[in-house]
Backbone bond lengths (Angstrom), bond angles and torsions (degrees), N, CA, C in turn:
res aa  C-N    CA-C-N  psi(-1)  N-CA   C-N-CA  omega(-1)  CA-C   N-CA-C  phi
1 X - - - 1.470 - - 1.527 108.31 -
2 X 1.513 123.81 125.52 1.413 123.09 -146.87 1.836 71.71 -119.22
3 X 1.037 129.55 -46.91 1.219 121.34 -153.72 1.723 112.01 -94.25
4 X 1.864 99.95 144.00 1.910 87.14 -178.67 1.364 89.88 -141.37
5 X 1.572 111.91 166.20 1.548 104.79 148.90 0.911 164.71 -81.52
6 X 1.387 131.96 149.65 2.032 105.60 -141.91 1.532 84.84 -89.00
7 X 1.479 85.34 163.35 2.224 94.75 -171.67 1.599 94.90 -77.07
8 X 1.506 135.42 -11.27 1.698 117.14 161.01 1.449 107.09 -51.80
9 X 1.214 117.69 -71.98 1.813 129.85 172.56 1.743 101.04 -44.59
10 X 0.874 159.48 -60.49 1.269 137.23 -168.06 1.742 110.56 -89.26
11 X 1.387 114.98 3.73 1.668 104.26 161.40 1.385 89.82 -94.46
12 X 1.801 143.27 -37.99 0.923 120.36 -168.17 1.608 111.22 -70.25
13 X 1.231 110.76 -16.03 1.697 112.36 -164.05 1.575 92.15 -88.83
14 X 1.690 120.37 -46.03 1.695 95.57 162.50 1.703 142.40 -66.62
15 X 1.603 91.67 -11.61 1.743 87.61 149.48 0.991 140.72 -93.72
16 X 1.394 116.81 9.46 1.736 123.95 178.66 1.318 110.15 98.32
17 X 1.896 117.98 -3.13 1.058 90.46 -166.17 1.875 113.80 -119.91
18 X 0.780 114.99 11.55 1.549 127.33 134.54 1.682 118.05 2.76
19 X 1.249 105.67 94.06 1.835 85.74 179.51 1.378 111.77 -128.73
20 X 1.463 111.58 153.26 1.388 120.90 -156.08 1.882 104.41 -66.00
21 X 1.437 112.91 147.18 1.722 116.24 6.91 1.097 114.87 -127.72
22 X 1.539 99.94 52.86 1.881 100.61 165.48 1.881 89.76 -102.39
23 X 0.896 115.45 -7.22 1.990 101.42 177.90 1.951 84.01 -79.88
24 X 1.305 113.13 -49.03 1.984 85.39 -171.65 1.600 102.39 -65.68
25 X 1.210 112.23 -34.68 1.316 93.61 165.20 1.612 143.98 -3.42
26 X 1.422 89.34 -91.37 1.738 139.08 168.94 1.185 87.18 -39.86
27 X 1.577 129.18 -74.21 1.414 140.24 -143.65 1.504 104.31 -50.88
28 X 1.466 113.22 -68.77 1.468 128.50 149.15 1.293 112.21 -0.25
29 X 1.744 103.30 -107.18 1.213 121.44 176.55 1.782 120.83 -17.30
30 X 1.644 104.96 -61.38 1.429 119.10 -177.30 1.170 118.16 -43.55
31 X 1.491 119.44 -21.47 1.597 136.53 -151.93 1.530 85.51 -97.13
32 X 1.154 130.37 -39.86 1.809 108.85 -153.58 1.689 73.56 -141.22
33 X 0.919 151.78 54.79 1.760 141.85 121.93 1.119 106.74 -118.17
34 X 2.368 113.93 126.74 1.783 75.94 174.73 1.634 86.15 -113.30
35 X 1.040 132.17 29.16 1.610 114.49 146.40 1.412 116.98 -64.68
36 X 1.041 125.47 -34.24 1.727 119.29 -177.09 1.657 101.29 -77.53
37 X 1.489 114.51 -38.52 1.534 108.52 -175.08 1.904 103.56 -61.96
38 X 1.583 127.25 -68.82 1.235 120.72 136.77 1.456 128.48 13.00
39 X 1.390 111.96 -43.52 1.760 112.93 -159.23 1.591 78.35 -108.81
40 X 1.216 135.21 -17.30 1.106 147.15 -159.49 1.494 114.09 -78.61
41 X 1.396 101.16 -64.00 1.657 133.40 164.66 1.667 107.58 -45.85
42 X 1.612 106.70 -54.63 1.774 103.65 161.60 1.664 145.58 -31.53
43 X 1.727 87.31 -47.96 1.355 98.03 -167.76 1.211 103.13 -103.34
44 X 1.569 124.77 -2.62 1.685 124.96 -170.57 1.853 91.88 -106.43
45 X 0.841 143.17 43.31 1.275 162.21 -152.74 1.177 99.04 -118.64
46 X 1.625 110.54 -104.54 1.473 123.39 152.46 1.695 125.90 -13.74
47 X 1.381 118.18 -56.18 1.352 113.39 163.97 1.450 120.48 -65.71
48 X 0.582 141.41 -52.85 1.382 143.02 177.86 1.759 105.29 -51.30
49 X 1.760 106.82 -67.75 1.819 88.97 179.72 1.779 113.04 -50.01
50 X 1.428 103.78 -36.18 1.780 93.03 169.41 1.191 123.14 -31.74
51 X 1.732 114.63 -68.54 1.502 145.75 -179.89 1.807 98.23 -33.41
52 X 1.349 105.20 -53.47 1.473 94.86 -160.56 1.775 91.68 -96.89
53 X 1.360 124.69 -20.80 1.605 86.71 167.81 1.787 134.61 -66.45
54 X 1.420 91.82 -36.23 1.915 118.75 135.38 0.984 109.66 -11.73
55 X 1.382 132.65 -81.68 1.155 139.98 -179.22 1.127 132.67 -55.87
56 X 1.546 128.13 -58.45 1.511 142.72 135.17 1.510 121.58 -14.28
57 X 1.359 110.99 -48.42 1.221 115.87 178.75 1.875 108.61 -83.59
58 X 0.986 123.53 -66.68 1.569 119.75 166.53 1.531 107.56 -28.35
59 X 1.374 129.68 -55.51 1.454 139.88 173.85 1.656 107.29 -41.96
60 X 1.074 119.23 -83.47 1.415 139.99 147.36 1.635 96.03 30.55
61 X 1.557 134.60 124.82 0.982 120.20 164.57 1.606 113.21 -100.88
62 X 1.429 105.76 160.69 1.382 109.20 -156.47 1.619 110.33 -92.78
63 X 1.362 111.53 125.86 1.631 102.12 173.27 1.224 139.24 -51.69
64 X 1.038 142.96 127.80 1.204 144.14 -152.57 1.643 101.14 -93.78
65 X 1.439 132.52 -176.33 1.300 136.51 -158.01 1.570 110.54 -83.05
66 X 1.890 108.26 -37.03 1.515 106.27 -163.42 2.421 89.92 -76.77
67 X 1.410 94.22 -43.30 1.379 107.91 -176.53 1.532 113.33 -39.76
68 X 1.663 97.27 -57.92 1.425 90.94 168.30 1.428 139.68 -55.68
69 X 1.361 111.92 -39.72 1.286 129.06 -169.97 2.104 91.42 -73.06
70 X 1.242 130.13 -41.98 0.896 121.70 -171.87 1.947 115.49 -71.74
71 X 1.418 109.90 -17.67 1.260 116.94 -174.90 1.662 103.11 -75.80
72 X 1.729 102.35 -46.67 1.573 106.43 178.29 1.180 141.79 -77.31
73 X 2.251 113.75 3.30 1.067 132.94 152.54 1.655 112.79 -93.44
74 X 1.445 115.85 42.83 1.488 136.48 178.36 1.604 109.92 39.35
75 X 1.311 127.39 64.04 1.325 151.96 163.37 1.695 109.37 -95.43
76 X 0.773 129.56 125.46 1.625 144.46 -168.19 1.507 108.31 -60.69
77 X 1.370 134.21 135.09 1.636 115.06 -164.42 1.600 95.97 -82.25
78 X 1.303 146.53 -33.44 1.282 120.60 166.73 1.426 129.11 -72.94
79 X 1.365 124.15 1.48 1.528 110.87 168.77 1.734 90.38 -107.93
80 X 1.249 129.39 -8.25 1.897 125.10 155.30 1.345 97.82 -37.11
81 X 1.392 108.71 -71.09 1.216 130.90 -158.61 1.603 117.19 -59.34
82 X 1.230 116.19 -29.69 1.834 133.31 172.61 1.375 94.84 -74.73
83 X 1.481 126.96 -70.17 1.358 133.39 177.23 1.640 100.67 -26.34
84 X 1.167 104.17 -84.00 1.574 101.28 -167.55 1.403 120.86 -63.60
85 X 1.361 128.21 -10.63 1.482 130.79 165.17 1.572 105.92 -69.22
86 X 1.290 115.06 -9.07 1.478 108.91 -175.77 1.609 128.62 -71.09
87 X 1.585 118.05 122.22 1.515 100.35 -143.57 1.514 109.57 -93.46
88 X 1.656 105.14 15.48 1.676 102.59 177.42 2.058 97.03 -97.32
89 X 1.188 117.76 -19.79 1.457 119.32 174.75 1.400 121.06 -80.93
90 X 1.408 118.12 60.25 0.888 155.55 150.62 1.631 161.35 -114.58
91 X 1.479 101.59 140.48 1.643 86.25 -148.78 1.809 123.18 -61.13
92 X 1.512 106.64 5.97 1.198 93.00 -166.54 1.823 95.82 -101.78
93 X 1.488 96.13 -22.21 1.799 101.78 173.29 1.346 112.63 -55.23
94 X 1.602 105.33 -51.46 1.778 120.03 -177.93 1.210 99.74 -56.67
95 X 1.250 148.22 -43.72 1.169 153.17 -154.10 1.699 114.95 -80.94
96 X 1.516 102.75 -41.86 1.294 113.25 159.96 1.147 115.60 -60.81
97 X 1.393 135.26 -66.28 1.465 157.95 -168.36 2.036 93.21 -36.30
98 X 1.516 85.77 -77.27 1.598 87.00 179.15 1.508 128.39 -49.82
99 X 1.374 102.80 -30.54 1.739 96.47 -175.78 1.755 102.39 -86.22
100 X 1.422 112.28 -9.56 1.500 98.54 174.35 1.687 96.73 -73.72
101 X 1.333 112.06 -78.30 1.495 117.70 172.72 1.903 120.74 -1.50
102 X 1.514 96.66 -55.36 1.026 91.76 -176.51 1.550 121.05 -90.11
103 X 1.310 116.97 14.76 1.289 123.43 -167.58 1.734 98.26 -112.47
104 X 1.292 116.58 -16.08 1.628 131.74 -155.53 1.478 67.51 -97.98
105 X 1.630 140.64 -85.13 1.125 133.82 -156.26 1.258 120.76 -38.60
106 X 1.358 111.36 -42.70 1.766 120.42 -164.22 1.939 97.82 -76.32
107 X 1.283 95.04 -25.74 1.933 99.01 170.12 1.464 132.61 -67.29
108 X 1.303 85.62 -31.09 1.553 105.68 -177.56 1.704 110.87 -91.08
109 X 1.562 111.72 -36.13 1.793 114.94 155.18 1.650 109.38 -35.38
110 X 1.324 90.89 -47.31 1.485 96.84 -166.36 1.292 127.76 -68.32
111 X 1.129 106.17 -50.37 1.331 132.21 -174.25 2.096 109.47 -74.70
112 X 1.681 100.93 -27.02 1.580 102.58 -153.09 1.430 135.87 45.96
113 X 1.436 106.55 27.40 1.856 92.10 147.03 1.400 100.13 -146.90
114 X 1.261 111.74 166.00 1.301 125.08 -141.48 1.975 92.61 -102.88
115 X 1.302 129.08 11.29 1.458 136.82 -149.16 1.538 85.78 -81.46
116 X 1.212 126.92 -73.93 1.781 129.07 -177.53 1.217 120.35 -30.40
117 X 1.756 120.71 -36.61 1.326 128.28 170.42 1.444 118.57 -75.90
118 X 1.593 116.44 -31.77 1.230 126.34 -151.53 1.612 81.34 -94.79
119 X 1.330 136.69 -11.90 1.467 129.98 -177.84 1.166 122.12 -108.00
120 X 1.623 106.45 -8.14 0.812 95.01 176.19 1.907 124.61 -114.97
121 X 1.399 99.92 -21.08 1.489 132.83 163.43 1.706 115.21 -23.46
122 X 1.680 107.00 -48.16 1.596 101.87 170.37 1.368 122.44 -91.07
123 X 1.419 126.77 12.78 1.190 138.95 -179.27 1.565 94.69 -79.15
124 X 0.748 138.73 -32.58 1.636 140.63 -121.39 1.998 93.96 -115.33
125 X 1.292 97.12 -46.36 1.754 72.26 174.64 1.616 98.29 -121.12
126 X 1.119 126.13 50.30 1.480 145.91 144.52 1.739 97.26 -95.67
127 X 1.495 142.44 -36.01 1.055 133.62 -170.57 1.337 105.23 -103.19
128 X 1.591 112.87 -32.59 1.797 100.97 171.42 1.535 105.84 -54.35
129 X 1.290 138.66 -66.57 1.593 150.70 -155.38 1.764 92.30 -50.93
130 X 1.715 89.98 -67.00 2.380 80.25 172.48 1.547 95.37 -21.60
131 X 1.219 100.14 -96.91 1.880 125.26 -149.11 1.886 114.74 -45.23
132 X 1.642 101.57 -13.34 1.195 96.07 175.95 1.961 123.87 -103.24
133 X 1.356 90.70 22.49 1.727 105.39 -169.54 1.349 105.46 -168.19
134 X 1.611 108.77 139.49 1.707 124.01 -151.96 1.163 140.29 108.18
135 X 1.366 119.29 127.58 1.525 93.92 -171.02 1.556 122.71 -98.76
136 X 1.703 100.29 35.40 1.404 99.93 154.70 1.605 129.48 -93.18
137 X 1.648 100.06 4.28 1.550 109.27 -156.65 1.340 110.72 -141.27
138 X 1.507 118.27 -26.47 0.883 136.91 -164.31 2.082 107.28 -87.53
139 X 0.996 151.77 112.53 1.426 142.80 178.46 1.460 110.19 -67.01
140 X 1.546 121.61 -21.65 1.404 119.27 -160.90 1.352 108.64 -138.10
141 X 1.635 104.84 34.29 1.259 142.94 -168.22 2.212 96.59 -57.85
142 X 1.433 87.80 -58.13 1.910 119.94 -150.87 2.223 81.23 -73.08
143 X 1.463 112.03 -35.76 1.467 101.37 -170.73 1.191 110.23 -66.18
144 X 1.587 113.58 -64.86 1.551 113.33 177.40 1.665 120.45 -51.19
145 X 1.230 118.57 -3.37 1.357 108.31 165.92 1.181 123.50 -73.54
146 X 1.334 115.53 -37.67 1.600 128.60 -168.78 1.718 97.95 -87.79
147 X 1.548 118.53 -31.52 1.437 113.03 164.27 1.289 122.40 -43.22
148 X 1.822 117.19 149.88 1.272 120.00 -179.58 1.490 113.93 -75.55
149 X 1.500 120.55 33.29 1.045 120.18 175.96 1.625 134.08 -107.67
150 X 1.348 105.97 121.81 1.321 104.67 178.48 1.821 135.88 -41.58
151 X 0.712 130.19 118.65 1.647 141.36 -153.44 1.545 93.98 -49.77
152 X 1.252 118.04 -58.56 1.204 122.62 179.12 1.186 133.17 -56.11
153 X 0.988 136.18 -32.93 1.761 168.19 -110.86 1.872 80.65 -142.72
154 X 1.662 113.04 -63.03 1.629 95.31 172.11 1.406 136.59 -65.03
155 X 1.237 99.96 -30.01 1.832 107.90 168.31 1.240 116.49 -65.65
156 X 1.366 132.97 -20.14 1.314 140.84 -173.86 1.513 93.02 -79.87
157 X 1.562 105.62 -75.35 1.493 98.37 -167.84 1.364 121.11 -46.94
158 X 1.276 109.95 -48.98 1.556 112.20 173.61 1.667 116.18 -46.85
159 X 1.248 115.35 -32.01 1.465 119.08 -168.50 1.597 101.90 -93.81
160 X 1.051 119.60 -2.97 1.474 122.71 -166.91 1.808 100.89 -94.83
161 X 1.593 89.43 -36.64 1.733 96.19 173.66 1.079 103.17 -92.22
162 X 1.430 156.18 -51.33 0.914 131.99 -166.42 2.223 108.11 -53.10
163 X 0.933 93.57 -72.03 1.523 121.03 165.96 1.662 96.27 -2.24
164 X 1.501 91.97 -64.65 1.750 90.65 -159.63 1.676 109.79 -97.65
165 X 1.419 118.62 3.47 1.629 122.29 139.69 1.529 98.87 -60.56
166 X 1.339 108.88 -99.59 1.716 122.58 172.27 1.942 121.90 10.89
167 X 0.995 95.14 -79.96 1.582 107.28 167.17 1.298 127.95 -35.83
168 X 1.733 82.98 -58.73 1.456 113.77 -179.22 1.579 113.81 -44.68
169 X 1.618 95.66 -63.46 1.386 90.34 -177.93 1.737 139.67 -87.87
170 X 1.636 94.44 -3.17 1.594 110.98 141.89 1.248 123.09 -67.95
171 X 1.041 143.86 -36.10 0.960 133.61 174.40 1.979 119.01 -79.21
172 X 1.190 114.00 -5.69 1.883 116.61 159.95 1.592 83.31 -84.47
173 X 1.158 138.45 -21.47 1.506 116.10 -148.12 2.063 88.52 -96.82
174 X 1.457 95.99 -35.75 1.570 76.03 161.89 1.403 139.13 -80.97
175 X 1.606 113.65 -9.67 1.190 129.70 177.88 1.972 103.83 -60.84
176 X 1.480 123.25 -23.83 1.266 114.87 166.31 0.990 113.43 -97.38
177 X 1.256 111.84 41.07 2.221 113.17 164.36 1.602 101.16 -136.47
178 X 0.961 106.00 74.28 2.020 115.24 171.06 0.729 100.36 -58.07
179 X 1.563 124.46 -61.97 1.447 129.44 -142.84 1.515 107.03 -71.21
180 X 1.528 126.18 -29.34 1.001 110.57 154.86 1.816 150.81 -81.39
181 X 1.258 93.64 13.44 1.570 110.15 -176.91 1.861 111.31 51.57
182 X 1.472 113.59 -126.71 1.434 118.77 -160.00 1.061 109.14 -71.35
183 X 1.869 114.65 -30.13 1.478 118.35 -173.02 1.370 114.60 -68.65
184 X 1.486 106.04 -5.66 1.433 111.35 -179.87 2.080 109.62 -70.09
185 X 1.509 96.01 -4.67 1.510 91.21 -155.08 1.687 110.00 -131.47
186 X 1.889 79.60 37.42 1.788 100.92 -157.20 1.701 75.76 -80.37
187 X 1.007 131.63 -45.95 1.423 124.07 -157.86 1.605 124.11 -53.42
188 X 1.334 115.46 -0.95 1.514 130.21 -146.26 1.960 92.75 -92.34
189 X 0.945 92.24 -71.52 1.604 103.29 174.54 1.980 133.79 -49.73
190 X 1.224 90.50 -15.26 1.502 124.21 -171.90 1.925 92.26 -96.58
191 X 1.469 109.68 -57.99 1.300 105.45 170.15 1.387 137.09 -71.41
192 X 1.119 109.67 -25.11 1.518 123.54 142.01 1.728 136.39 -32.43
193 X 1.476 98.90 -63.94 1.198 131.85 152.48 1.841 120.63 -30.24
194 X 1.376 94.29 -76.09 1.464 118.91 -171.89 1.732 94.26 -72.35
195 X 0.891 133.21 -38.08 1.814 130.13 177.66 1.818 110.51 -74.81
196 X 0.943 113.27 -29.54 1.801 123.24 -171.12 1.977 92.36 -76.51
197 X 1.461 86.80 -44.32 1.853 81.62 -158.15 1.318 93.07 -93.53
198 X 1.434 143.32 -24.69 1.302 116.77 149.57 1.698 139.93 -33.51
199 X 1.533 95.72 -48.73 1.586 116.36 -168.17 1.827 93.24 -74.13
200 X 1.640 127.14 -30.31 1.242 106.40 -139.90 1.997 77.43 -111.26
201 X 1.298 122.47 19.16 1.349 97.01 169.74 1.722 100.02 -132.98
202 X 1.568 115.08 20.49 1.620 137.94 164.74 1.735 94.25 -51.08
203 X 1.092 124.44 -36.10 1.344 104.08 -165.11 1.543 102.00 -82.82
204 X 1.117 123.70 -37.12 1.688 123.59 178.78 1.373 125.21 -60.70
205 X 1.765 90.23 -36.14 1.830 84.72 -154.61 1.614 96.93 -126.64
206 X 1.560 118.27 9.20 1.222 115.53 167.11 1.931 107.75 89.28
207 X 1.657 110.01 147.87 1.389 97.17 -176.59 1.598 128.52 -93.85
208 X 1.381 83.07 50.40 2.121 88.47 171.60 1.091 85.26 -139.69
209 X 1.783 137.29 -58.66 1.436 118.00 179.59 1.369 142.56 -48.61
210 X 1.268 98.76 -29.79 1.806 123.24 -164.57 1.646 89.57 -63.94
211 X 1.610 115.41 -65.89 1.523 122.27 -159.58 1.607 116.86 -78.02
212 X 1.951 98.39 -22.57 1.560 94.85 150.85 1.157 141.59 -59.75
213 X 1.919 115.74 -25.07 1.249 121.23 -146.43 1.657 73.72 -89.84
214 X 1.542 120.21 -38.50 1.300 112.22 -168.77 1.382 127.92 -53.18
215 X 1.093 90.16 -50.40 1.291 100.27 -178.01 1.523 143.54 -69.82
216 X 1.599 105.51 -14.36 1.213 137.34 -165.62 1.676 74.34 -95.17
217 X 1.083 122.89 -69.27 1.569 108.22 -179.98 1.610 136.08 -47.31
218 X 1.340 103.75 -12.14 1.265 117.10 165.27 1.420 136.69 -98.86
219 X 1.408 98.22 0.36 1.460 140.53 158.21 1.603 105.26 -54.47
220 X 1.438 79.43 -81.89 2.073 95.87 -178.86 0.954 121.12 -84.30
221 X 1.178 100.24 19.13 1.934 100.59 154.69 1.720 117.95 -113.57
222 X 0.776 105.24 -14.55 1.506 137.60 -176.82 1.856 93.03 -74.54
223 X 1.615 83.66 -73.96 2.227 90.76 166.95 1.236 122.82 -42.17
224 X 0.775 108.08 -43.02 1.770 135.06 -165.52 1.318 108.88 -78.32
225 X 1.282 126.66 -60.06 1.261 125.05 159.89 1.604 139.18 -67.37
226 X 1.810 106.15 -2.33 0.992 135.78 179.96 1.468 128.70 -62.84
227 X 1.807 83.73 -54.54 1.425 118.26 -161.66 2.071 95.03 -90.60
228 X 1.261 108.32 -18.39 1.698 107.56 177.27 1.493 105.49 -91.02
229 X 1.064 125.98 -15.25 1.226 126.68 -136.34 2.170 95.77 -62.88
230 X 1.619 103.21 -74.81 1.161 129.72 172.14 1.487 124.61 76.32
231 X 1.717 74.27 61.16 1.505 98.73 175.56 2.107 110.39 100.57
232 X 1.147 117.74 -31.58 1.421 139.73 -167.41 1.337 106.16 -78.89
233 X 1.259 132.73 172.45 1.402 144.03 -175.33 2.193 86.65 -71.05
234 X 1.763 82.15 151.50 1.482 90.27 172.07 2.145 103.45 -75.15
235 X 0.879 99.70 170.56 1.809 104.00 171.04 1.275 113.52 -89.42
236 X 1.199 124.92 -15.79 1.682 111.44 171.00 1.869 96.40 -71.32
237 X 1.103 129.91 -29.72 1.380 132.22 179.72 1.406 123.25 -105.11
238 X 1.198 83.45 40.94 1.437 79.67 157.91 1.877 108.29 -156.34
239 X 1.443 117.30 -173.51 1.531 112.13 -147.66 1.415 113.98 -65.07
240 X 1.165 122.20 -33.75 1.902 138.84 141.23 1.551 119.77 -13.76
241 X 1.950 85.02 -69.84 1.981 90.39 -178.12 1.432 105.08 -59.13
242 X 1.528 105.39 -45.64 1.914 104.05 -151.48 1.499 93.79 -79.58
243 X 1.106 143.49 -7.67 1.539 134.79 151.72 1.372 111.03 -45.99
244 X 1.281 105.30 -48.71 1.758 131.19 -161.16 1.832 99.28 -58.68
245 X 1.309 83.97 -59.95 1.444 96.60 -173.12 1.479 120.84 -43.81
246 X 1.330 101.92 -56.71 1.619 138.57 171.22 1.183 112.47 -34.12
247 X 1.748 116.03 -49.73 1.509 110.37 -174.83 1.462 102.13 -105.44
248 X 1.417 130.30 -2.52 1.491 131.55 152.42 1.733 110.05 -48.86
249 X 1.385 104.54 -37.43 1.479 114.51 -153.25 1.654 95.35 -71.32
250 X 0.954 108.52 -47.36 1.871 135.81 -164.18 1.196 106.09 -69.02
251 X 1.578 115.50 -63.83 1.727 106.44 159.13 1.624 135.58 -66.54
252 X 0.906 90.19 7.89 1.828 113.32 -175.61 1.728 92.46 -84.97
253 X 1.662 104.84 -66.84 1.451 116.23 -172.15 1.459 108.31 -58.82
254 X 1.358 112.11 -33.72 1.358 105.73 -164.57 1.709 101.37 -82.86
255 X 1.127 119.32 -32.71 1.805 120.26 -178.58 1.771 89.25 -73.42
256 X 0.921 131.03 -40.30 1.573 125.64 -168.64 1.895 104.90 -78.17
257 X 1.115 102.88 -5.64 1.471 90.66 157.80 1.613 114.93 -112.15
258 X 1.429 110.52 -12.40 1.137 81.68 -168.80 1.786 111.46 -94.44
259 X 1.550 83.28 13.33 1.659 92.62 179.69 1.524 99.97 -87.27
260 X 1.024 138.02 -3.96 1.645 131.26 -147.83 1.493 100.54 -50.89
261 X 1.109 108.27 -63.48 1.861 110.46 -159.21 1.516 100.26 -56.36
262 X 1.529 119.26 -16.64 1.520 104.90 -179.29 1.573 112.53 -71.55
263 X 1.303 117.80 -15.00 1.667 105.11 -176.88 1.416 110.26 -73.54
264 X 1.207 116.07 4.15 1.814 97.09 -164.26 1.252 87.96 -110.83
265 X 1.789 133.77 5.95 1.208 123.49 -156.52 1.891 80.50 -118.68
266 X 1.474 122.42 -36.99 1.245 123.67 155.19 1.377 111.63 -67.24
267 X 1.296 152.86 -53.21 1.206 147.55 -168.29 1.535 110.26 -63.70
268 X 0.721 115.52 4.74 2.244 109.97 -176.51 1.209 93.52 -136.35
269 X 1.899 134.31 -39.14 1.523 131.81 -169.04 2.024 107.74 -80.31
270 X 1.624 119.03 -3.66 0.641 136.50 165.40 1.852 123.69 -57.60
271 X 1.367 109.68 -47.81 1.367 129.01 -176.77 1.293 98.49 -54.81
C-alpha cells in the first residue's frame, strides 16, 4: 500500500469535516491501514480532550451575582462558592432581618427607650450562624461533608459572613437612634457574646440546640433584669453587664478554639 492519508485529511476527518469523496475515501482506506488508523488515534487526541473540556465547561455551574462580585474583590472561588451557598445570605432572610429591624426601631420611637432593640439586636446574628450550618437547616449541608474541607474552617467562613451581614445591618439600624448616642450600641458586645458561646458549645449540644439553649438564656436574663430594673438601664447594658459580656465573649473564643478538631468529628457523624 503506497498510498496514506495526509494528517490535514485525518484531523479534518477527526473533526467531521472531511467531505466526500475523499471522506469515502479515508473511510476505505481507514478500514484496512492501521498506520493511518494509528496516525488517526494521534490527531483525535487533541479533539476529544477539547470535546470534554467543552463539556466540563458547559457543565460548569454559573456564578451567580453576590459569587461573582466576591471572586473579583480577590476571595478564592471555593470559599465564593461556600459564601454564597450560605442559606441565611439570602434575599428573603435579608429581607426579614430588615423588616424586623425596622419595625423594632419604629417601637422604640414610640415607646422612647431603646431596651426592645438593645434585646433584641444580639439575637439576630446568634440566629443567622444557627440557620447557616447543620444539616437540619442547611440544603448543602450532605456537599460540604464530602468536601475537602475542614469542619471548622466552614463554620468560620460561614460565621464570618453571616456576622458581617448581621452587624452590618444592626448597626444602620442603630444609625436611626441618635438620640440615644453610645447606648444605642450597647447591643454589640452582648452579640458577640451570645454568637462565641453558641458556636463554642455546637459541638455538645448540636446546631439548633446549642443557639437555643443560648438564647432562651438571654431571654431570662433580659426578664430577669427587666423585672429588677425600676425604671434604670437593664444590667446587661450597662458598664458591669458589657464587661460581663466582654469576658463571656473571650472565653467563648477561647473554648471554641480549643474545640476546633471536634467539628469535623460532629460535622460527618451528623449525616
Amino acid at each position: 500500500m503506497t498510498w496514506h492519508v495526509s494528517e490535514e485529511d485525518l484531523r479534518a476527518y477527526a473533526r467531521t469535516e472531511l467531505a466526500a469523496p475523499m471522506l469515502w475515501s479515508a473511510d476505505t482506506h481507514l478500514a484496512a491501514c492501521a498506520r493511518c488508523r494509528a496516525a488517526l488515534a494521534e490527531v483525535s487526541e487533541p479533539v476529544d480532550a477539547g470535546w470534554e473540556r467543552l463539556d466540563a465547561e458547559l457543565d460548569a455551574p454559573r456564578p451567580g451575582l453576590f459569587e461573582g462580585l466576591l471572586v473579583r474583590i480577590g476571595v478564592a472561588d471555593h470559599t465564593a462558592r461556600l459564601l454564597a451557598a450560605t442559606p441565611v445570605l439570602r434575599r428573603s432572610w435579608l429581607a426579614a432581618v430588615v423588616f424586623l429591624l425596622v419595625t423594632t426601631v419604629g417601637v422604640v420611637y414610640s415607646a422612647g427607650s431603646p431596651t426592645l432593640f438593645l434585646a433584641l439586636a444580639p439575637l439576630l446574628p446568634l440566629a443567622g450562624v444557627a440557620l447557616s450550618y447543620g444539616p437540619a437547616l442547611d440544603p448543602t449541608y450532605e456537599m460540604a461533608v464530602v468536601a475537602p474541607v475542614h469542619g471548622f474552617k466552614l463554620l468560620m467562613i460561614r460565621t464570618l459572613a453571616v456576622l458581617a451581614a448581621g452587624l452590618g445591618l444592626n448597626g444602620l439600624a442603630t444609625l436611626a437612634l441618635p438620640d440615644y448616642g453610645l447606648r444605642a450600641l450597647a447591643w454589640l458586645l452582648p452579640a458577640l457574646a451570645l454568637t462565641a458561646t453558641g458556636l463554642a458549645l455546637t459541638p455538645r449540644f448540636g446546631p439548633v440546640l446549642a443557639p437555643s439553649l443560648v438564647g432562651g438564656a438571654w431571654v431570662a436574663l433580659i426578664a430577669a433584669a427587666d423585672a429588677a430594673a425600676d425604671g434604670g438601664p437593664l444590667i446587661p447594658f450597662t458598664a458591669a453587664g458589657q464587661s460581663a459580656a466582654a469576658a463571656v465573649a473571650a472565653l467563648a473564643v477561647g473554648l471554641l478554639y480549643l474545640a476546633r478538631d471536634r467539628f469535623d468529628v460532629f460535622h460527618r457523624s451528623a449525616v
